[in-house]
C-alpha positions in Angstrom: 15.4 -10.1 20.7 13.2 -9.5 17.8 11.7 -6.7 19.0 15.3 -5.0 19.1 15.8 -6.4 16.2 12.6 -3.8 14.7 13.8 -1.1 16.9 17.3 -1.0 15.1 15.1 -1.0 11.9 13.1 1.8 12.8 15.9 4.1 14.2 18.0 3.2 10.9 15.0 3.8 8.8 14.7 7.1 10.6 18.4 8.2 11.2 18.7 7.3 6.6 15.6 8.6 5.4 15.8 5.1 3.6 13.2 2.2 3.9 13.6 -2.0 4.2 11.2 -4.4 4.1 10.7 -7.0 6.6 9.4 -10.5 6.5 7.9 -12.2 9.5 6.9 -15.5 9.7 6.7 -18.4 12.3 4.4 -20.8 13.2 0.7 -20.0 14.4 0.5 -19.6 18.1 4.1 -17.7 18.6 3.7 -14.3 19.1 4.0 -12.5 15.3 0.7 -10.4 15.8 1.6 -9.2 19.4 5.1 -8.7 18.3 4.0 -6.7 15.0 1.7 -4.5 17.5 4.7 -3.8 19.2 6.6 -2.8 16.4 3.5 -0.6 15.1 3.9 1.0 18.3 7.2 2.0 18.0 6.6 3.2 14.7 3.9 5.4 15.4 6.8 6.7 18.2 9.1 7.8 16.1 6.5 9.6 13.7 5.6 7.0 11.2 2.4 6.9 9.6 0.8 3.3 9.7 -1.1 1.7 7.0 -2.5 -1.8 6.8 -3.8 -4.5 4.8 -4.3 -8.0 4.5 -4.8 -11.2 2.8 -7.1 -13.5 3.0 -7.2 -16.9 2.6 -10.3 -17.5 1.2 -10.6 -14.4 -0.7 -12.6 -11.3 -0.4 -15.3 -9.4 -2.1 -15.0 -6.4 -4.7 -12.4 -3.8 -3.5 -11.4 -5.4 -0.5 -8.1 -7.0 -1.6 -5.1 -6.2 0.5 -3.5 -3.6 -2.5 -6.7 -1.8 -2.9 -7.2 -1.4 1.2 -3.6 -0.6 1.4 -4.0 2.2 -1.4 -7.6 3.6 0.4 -5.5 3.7 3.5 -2.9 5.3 2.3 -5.5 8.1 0.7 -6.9 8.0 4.3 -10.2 6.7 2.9 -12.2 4.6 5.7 -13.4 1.0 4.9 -17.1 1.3 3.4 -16.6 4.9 1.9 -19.0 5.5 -0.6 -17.8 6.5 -4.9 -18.2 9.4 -4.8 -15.5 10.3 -1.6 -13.3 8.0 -3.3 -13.5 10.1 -6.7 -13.6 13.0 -4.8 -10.0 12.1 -2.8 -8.9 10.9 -5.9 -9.2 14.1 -7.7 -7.3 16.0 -4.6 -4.3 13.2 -5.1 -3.7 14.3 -8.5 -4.8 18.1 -8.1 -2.0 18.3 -5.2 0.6 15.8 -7.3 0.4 13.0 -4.8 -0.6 10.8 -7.7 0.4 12.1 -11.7 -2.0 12.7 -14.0 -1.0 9.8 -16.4 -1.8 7.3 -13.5 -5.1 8.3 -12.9 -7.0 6.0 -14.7 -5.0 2.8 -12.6 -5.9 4.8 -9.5 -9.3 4.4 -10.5 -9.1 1.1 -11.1 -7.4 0.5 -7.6 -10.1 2.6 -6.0 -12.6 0.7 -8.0 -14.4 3.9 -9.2 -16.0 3.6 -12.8 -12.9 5.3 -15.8 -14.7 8.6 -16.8 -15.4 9.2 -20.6 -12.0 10.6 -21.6 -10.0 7.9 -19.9 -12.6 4.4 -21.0 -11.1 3.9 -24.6 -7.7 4.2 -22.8 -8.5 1.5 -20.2 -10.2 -0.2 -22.4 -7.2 -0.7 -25.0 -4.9 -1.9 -22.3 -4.5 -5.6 -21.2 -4.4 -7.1 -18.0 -0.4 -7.2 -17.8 -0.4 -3.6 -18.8 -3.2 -2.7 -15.9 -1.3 -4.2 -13.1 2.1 -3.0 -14.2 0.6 0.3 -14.0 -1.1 -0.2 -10.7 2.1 -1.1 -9.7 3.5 2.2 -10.5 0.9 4.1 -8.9 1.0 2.4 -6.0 5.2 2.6 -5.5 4.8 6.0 -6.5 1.9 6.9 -3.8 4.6 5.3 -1.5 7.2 7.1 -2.5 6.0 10.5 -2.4 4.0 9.6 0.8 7.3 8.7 2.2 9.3 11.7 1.2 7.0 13.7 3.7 7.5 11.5 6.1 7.7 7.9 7.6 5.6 5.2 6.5 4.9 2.0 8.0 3.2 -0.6 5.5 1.9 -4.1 7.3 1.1 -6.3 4.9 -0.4 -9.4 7.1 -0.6 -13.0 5.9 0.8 -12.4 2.9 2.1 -16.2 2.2 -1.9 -16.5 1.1 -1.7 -13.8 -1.4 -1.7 -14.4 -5.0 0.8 -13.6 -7.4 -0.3 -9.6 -8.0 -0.6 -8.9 -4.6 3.1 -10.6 -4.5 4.5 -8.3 -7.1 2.4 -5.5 -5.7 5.1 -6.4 -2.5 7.6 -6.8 -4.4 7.9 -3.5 -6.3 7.0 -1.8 -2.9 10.3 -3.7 -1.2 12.6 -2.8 -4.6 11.3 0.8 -4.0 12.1 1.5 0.1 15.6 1.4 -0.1 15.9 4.1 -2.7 
């Protein structure tokens, strides 16, 4: 049943050019990752590029969190790839418009690549609510034009142990797929 249930999402999702955002949740032991592999399945099917992340429940180390794997995915970066590849892609993002020019220093942040001279001071002056809200922004907006080429699957797994950014990090992403 549920698996229809996804199937009517994707087609929709397909047949609109619109997104949704789907929660699943159930107790340990049921079927949700089998089912989700299904799903992904499907997706990749109908044309959808796939991009994961996840969140740990006992944290992770230093670029590992679920938005900044989700954002190296969605660059097409491998786990482990070394500064300068990640400068080097993040460069091509905003040469080819994928990310503007503006957001560059929060997509250095989210790629955890050191802010170049001309864009320290202006990291430097912002604070931690301004930081995230940016990420934010650069992250929706990676989605966002992503998406307009076409289809994109995000799996966000175990998010009920994420903290409150990776939470609004969701929740901007789920106000955005509709639109």
């Amino acid at each position: 049943h549920e698996l229809r249930q996804f199937s009517g999402a994707i087609e929709d999702c397909l047949e609109t050019g619109r997104g949704q955002t789907i929660y699943v949740r159930g107790e340990a032991g049921i079927g949700k990752s089998r089912l989700l592999e299904e799903v992904e399945a499907l997706a990749v099917e109908g044309g959808f590029s796939r991009h994961k992340s996840l969140v740990m429940d006992f944290g992770v180390g230093k670029g590992q969190d679920a938005i900044r794997t989700l954002v190296r995915s969605l660059l097409e970066l491998p786990a482990g790839t070394d500064k300068r590849i990640r400068a080097a892609t993040a460069d091509k993002a905003v040469e080819s418009g994928l990310v503007p020019p503006q957001n560059r220093v929060h997509l250095n942040d989210l790629l955890d690549l050191e802010q170049p001279t001309e864009l320290r001071s202006q990291y430097d002056a912002m604070n931690n609510d301004y930081r995230n809200r940016g990420k934010q922004e650069t992250l929706t907006g990676l989605v966002t034009t992503l998406s307009a080429a076409g289809p994109v699957l995000i799996q966000i797994e175990d998010i009920h142990w994420a903290n409150s950014i990776v939470l609004n990090h969701a929740a901007n992403l789920a106000a955005a797929g509709p639109n």
